[in-house]
C-alpha positions in Angstrom: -61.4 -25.4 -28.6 -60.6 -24.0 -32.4 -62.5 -20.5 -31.4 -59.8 -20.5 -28.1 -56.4 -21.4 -30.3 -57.7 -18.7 -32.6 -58.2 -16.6 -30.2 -54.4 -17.3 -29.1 -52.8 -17.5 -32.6 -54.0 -14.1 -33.9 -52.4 -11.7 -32.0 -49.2 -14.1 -32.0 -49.8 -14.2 -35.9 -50.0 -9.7 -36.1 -46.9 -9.4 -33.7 -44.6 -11.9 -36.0 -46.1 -10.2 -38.8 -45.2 -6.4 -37.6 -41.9 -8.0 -36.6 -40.9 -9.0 -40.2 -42.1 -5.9 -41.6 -40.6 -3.5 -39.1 -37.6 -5.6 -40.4 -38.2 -4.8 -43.9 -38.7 -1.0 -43.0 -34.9 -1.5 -40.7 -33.2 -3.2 -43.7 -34.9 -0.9 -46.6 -32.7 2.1 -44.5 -29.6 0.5 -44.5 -29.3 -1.9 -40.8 -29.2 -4.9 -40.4 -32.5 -6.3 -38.7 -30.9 -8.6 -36.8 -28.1 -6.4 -34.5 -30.9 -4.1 -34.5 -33.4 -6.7 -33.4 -30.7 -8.0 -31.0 -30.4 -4.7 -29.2 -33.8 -4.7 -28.5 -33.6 -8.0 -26.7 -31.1 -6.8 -24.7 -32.2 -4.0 -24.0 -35.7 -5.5 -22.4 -34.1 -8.7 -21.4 -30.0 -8.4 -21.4 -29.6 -9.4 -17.8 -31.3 -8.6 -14.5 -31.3 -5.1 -14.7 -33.3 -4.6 -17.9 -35.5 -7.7 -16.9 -36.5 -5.6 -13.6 -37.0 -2.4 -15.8 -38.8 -4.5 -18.2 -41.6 -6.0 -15.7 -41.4 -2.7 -13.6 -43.0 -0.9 -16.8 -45.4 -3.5 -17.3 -47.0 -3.2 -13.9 -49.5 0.0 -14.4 -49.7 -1.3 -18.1 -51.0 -4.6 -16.8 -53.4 -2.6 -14.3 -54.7 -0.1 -16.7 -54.9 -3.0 -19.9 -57.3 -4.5 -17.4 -59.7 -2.0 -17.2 -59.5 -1.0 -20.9 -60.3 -4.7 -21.3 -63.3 -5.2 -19.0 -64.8 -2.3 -20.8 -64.5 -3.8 -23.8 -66.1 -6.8 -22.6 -69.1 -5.0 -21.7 -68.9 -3.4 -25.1 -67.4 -0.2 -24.3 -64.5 1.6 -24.9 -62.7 3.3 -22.4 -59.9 5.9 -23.9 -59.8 8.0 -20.7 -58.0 5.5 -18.6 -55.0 7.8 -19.0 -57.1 10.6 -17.0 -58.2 7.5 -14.7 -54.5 7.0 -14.0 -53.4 10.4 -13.5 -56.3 11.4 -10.5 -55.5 8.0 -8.9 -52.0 8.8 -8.6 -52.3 12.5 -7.2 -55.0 10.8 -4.9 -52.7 8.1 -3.8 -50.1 10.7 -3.5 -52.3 13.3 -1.1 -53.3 10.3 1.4 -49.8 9.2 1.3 -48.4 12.2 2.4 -51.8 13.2 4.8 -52.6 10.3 7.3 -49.0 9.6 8.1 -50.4 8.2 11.7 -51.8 5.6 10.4 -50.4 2.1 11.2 -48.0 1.1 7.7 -50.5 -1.3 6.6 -53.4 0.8 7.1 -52.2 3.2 5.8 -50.9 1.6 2.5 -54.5 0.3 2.1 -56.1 3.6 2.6 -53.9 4.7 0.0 -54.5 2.1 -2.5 -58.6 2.2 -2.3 -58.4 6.1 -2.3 -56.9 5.8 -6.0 -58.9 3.3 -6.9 -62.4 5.2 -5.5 -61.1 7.9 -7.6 -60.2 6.7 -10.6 -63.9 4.4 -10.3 -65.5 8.5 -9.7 -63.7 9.3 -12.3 -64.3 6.7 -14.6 -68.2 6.1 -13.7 -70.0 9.0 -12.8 -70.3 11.5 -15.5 -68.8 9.3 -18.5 -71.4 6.3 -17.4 -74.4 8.1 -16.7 -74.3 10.0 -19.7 -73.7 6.6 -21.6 -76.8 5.2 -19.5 -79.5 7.7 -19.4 -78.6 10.5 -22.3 -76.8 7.5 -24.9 -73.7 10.3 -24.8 -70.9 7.9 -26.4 -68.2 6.4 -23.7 -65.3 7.7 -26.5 -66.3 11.2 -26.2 -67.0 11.6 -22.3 -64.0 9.7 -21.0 -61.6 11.5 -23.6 -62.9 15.0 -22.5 -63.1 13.4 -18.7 -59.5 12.5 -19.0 -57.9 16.0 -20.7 -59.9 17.3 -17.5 -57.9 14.7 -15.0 -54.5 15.7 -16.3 -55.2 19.0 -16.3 -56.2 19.1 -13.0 -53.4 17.0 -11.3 -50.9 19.0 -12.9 -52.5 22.6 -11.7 -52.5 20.9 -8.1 -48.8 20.8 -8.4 -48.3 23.8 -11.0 -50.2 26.2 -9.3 -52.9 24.1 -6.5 -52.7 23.9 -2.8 -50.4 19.9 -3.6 -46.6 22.3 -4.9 -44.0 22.2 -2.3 -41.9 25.4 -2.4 -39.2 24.9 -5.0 -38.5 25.7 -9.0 -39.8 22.6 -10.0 -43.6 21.5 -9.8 -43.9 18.5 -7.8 -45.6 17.1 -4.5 -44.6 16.3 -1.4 -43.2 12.7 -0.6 -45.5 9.8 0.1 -44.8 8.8 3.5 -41.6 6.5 3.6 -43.4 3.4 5.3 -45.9 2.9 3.0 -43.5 2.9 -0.5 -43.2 -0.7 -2.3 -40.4 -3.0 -1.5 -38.1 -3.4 -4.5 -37.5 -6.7 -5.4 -34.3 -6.1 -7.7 -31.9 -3.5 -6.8 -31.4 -0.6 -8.5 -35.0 -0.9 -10.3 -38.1 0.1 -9.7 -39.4 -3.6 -10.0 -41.3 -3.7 -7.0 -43.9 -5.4 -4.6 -46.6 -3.7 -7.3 -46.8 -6.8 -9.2 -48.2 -8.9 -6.6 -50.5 -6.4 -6.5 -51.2 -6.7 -10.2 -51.0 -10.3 -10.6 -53.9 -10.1 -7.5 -56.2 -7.6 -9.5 -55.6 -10.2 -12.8 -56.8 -13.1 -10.8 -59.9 -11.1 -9.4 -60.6 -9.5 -12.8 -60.8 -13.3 -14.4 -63.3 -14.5 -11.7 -65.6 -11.3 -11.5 -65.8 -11.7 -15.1 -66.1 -15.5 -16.0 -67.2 -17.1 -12.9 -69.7 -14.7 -11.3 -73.0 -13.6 -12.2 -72.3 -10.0 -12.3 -69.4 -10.7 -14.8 -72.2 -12.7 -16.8 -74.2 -10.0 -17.0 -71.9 -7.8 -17.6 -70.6 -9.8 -20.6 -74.3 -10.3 -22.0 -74.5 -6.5 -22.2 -71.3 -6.0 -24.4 -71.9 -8.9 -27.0 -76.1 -7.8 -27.1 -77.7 -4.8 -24.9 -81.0 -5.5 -26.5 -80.8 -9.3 -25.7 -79.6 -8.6 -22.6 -82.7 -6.3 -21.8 -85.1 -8.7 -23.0 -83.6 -11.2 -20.4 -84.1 -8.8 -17.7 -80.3 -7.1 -17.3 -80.5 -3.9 -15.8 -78.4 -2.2 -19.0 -78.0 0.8 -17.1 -76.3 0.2 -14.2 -74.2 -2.8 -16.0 -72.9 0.1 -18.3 -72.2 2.5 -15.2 -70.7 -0.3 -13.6 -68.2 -1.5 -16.2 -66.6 2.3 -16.6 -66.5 2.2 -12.8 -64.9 -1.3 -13.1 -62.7 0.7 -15.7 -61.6 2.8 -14.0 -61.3 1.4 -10.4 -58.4 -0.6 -12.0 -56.8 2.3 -14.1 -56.8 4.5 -10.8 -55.3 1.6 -9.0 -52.5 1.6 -11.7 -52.1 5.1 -10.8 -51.6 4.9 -7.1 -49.4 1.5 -7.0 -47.2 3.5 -9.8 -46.6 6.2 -7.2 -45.7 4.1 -4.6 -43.1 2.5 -6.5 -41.4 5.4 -8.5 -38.0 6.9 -7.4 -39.6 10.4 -6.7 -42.4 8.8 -4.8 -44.4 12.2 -5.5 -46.3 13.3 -8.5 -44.5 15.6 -11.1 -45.2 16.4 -14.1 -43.4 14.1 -16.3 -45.2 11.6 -13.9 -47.3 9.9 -16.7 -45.8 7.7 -19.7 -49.3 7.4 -21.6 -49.5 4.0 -19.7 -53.4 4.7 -20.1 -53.0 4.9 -23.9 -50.4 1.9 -24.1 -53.5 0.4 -22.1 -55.9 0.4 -24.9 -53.0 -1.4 -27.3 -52.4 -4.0 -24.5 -56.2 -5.2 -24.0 -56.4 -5.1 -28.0 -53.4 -7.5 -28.0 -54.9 -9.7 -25.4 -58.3 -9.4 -27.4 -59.3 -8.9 -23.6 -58.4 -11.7 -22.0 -57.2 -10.8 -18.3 -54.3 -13.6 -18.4 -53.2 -12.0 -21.8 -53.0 -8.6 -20.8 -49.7 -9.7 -18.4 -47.9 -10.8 -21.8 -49.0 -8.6 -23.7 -48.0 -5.8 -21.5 -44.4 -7.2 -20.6 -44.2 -7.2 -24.5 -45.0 -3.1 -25.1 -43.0 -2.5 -21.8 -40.3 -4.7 -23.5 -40.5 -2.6 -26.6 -40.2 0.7 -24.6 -37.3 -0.6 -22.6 -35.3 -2.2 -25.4 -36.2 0.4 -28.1 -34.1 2.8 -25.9 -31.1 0.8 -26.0 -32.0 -0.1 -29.5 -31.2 3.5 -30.5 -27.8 3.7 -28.5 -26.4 0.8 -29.8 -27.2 0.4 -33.3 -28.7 4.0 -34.3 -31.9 3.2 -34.9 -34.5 5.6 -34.1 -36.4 4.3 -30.7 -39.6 5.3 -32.8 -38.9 2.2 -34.6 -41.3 0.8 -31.3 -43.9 3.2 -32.6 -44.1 2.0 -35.8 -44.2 -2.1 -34.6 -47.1 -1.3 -32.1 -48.9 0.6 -34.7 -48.5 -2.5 -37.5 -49.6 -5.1 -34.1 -52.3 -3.0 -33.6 -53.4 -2.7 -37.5 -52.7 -6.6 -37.7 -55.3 -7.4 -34.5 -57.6 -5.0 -35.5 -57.6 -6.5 -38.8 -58.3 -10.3 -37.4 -60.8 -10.7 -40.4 -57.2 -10.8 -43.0 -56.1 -14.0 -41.5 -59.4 -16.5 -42.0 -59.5 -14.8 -45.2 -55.8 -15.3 -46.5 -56.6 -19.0 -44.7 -59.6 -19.5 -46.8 -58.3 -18.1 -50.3 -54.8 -20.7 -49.7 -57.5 -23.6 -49.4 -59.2 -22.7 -52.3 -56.5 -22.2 -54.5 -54.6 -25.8 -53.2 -58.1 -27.5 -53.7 -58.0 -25.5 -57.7 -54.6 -26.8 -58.6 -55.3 -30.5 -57.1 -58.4 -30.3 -59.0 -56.6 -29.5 -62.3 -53.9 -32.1 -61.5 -56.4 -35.0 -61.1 -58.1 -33.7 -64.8 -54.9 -33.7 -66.6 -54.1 -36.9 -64.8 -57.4 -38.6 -66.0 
């Protein structure tokens, strides 16, 4: 029970503390934390426009965090779920606009397990066999992996057989009867997040009450333990980038059918698959987490815009609070420390007390 509210209090503890120094750093060049603070609320949560922009942006964040975060719980570290993203989403976008017959529904789910199929590809083949069999590190082969995925979405629209005639690089349209109902108007808060909220619930359970999550678990905290009991470490590790990137793909694909162009352009991607990586850190990998944390970062994105029109403060400002959360998680080891070092020095001074007492 301790281990669990620790577990809670930590990243609560880094985000206040990044929050009071990013108003240090906002006061030290002449605003006043508080307007500026203010903005930033309203910007992510100032009435139902800006709520609905707010949880919009969180949707691929929660999708992606997810799959950064059941890498991590098999002890692996997947930075190429940006990559993962970016050839779900031109998969999702050539079934969408190919296979128009299909019945709505059929369709839609076609579309959906094509991007997640790909991103898994993606994700497990080359970046977790080479973990498996050749002990090539996951940092290396899913960076290079996802350079490679971006690279080759944008020639498909650039210069590849995916560019519709016109100036600008883009797709064609996803068919009309398979994009996302919005849910408020005049946002692209959609249908998504049932989708997400679906993939949270199914992450949890595959991970904590299944035996392939078991395993899966045993090989991230020890792979030699775990191979002594009879884990097949291999295929675990394969599995988990698959895992990965199943749900960064998926990200990429829901996010398609929910945009305004409902095609894939170049300025498709916001680094959701980077954000990712911060999320699962903030939700030290919990799948439930992951949905706060990543309404938080897509808070910080939303209201760091209107942060910077109202009061002038550079929307960078957001850079520099995720970087100090981040420093603050990663740092978890400060906090037990500063805890033990206040104990001692109360228990010193109520020791000298009671001597010059007695």
């Amino acid at each position: 029970m301790r281990r669990t509210w620790f577990q809670i209090l930590t990243p609560v503890l880094a985000s206040i503390i990044a929050i009071v120094i990013g108003a240090i750093v906002v006061a030290a060049i002449g605003y006043n934390p508080l307007s500026v603070y203010g903005a930033l609320l309203a910007g992510a949560f100032g009435g139902w426009y800006s709520i609905g922009n707010t949880l919009a942006g969180s949707i691929p964040l929660i999708l992606a965090g997810l799959g950064v975060a059941l890498a991590f719980k098999a002890g692996l570290f997947n930075i190429g779920a940006d990559g993962q993203y970016w050839v779900g989403a031109m998969t999702a976008v050539w079934l969408g606009y190919h296979f128009n017959s299909l019945p709505g529904w059929l369709h839609l789910t076609v579309v959906l397990v094509g991007a997640m199929i790909a991103g898994g590809l993606w994700g497990g083949i080359i970046p977790g066999l080479t973990k498996a069999y050749v002990g090539a590190h996951e940092v290396i082969t899913t960076m290079m992996m996802s350079y490679i995925g971006i690279s080759l979405a944008r020639y498909m629209i650039e210069d590849g057989p995916m560019r519709v005639k016109g100036y600008i690089p883009q797709s064609a349209k996803v068919d009309k009867s398979i994009w996302l109902t919005v849910l408020i108007s005049h946002t692209q808060f959609t249908t998504g997040i049932f989708i997400a909220l679906v993939a949270v619930i199914v992450t949890w359970i595959l991970l904590y009450k299944s035996n392939v999550g078991f395993q899966l678990r045993t090989v991230g905290m020890n792979q030699r333990a775990a191979k002594y009991a009879g884990i097949n470490v291999p295929l675990y590790t394969v599995l988990a980038l698959g895992l990965s990137g199943v749900l960064a793909g998926l990200a990429g694909g829901v996010q398609m059918l929910a945009s305004t162009d409902h095609r894939l352009v170049d300025s498709f991607s916001s680094g959701y698959g980077y954000t990712a990586i911060v999320v699962a850190l903030l939700a030290r990998n919990n799948p439930f987490g992951v949905i706060v944390a990543a309404i938080f970062f897509s808070a910080l994105n939303y209201g760091g815009n209107n942060m910077q029109m109202v009061s002038g403060v550079p929307a960078s400002l957001t850079d520099v609070l995720t970087g100090l959360i981040v420093f603050f998680v990663a740092a978890e080891r400060l906090i037990p420390m500063i805890g033990t070092w206040y104990r001692k020095r109360r228990s010193g001074k109520h020791t000298l007390n009671v001597s010059e007492k007695g």
